[in-house]
matplotlib code that plots the C-alpha trace (Angstrom):
import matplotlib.pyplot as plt

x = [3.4, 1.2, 3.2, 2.0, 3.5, 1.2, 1.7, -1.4, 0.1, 1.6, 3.5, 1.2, 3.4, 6.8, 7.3, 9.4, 9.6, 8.7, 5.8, 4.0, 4.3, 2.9, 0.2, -1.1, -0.7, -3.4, -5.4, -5.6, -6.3, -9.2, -10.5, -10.1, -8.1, -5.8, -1.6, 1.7, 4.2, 8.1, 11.3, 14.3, 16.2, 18.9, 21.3, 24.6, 24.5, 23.3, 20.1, 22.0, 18.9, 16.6, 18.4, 18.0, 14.7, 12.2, 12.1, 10.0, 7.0, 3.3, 2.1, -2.0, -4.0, -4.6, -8.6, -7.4, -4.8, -6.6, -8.2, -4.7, -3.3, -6.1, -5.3, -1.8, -2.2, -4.7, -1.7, 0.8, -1.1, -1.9, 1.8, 2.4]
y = [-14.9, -14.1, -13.6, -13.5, -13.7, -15.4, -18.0, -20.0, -21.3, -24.1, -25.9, -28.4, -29.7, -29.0, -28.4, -30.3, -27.3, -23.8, -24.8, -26.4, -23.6, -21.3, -24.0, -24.4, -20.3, -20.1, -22.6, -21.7, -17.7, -18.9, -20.8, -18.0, -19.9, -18.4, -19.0, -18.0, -19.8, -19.7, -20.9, -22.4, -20.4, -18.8, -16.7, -17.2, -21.0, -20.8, -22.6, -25.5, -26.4, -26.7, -29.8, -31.0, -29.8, -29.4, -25.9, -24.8, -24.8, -23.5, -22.3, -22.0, -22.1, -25.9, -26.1, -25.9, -28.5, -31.3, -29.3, -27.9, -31.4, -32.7, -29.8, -30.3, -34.2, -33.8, -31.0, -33.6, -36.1, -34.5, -33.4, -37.7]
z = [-24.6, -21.9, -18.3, -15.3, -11.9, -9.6, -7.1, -8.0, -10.9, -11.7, -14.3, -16.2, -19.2, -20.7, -24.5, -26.7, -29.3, -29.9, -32.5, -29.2, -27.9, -30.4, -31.0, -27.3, -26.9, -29.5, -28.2, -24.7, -25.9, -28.2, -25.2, -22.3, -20.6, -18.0, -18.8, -19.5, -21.0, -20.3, -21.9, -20.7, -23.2, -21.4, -24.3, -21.5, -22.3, -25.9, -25.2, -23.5, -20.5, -23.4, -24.9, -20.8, -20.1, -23.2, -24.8, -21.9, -20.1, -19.4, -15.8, -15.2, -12.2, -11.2, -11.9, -15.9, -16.0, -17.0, -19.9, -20.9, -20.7, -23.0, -25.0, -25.4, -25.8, -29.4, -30.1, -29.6, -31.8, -34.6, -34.9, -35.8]

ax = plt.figure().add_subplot(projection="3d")
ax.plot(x, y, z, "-o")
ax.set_aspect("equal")
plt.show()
């Protein structure tokens, strides 16, 4: 997933699951929108934060966020 360390990003929404993530990855490519995505998968606790947290979260520069929320909104309703 795309990475990128740059202070004007921010998070915008936490995943429940890995298929969100894969799902808004190819949404946000398709639509040039700048991202990365991050997990709170950590392999010395087994995944533990992820049950806590969401399976992780997405970081873009704040004049997408409402787009990336709508975005991730239709993805969450078509997954019902």
């Amino acid at each position: 997933m795309n990475k990128r360390s740059d202070n004007s990003y921010q998070k915008v929404v936490v995943f429940d699951n890995y298929f969100q993530a894969e799902l808004m990855q190819k949404a946000l490519t398709d639509a040039h929108i700048p991202f990365y995505i991050e997990s709170y998968h950590d392999s010395a606790y087994n995944g533990l934060f992820q049950f806590q947290k969401g399976w992780g979260y997405i970081k873009a520069p704040v004049e997408y966020h409402q787009q990336i929320k709508q975005i991730y909104e239709n993805i969450k309703s078509d997954q019902n």
